[in-house]
C-alpha positions as CSV (number, residue, x, y, z in Angstrom):
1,X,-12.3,-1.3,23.4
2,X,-9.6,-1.1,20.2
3,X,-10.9,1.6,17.9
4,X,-12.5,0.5,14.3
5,X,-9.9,1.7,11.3
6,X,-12.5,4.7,10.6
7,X,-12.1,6.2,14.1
8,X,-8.5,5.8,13.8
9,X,-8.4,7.9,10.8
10,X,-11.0,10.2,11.4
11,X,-8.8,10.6,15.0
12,X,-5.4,11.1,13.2
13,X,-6.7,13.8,10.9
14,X,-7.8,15.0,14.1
15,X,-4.3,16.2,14.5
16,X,-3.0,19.5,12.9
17,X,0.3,18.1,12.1
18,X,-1.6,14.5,10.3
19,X,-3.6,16.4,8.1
20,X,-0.6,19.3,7.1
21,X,1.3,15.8,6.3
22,X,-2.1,14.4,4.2
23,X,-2.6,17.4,3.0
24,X,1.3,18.1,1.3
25,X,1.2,14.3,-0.1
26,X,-2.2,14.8,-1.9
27,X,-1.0,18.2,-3.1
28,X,2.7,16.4,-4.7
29,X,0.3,13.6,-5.9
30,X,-2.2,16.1,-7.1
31,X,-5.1,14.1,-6.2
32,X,-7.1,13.4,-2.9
33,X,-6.8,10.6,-1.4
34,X,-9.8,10.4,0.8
35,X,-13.2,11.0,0.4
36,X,-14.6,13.1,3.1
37,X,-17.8,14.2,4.3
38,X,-19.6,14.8,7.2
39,X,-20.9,11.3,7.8
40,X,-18.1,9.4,5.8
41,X,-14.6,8.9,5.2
42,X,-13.2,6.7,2.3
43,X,-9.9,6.2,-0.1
44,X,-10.5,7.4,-3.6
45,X,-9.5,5.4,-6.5
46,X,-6.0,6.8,-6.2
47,X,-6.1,6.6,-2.4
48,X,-6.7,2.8,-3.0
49,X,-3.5,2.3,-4.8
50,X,-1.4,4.9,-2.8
51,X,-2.0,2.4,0.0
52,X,-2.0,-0.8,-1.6
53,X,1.9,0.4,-3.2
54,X,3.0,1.6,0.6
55,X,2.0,-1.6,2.0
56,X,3.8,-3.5,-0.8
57,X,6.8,-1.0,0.2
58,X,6.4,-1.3,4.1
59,X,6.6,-4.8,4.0
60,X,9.4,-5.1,2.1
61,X,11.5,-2.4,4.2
62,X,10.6,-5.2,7.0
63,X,11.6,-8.3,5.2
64,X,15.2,-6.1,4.8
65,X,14.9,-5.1,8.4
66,X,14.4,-9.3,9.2
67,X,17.3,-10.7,7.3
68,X,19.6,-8.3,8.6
69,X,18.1,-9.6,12.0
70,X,18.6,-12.5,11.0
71,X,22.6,-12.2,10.0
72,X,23.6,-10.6,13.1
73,X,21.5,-13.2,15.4
């Protein structure tokens, strides 16, 4: 059974090296950007638009990585 995007996360930070790496890009950004408790984990306001901006940015790094694909096919 696939894990739900919460168990992902809360697995990843899990992970020593992860949550150095979360912890140095909310430190440059000076701002969390998740909302942690015991019971909970959620982006913050800024973690919203962190992500929403690096999916905008991944997605375009792919449609580059596609036409150039596409060229050499």
């Amino acid at each position: 059974m696939p894990l739900d995007p919460l168990s992902k996360t809360l697995s990843a930070l899990a992970d020593p090296t992860r949550r150095a790496m979360l912890a140095r890009l909310e430190q440059r950004l000076g701002a969390r950007l998740l909302r942690r408790s015991t019971r909970s984990l959620a982006l913050t306001d800024v973690g919203e638009s962190f992500n929403r901006h690096a999916r905008i940015a991944l997605d375009a790094g792919e449609q580059v990585l596609d036409q150039r694909r596409e060229m050499e096919g």
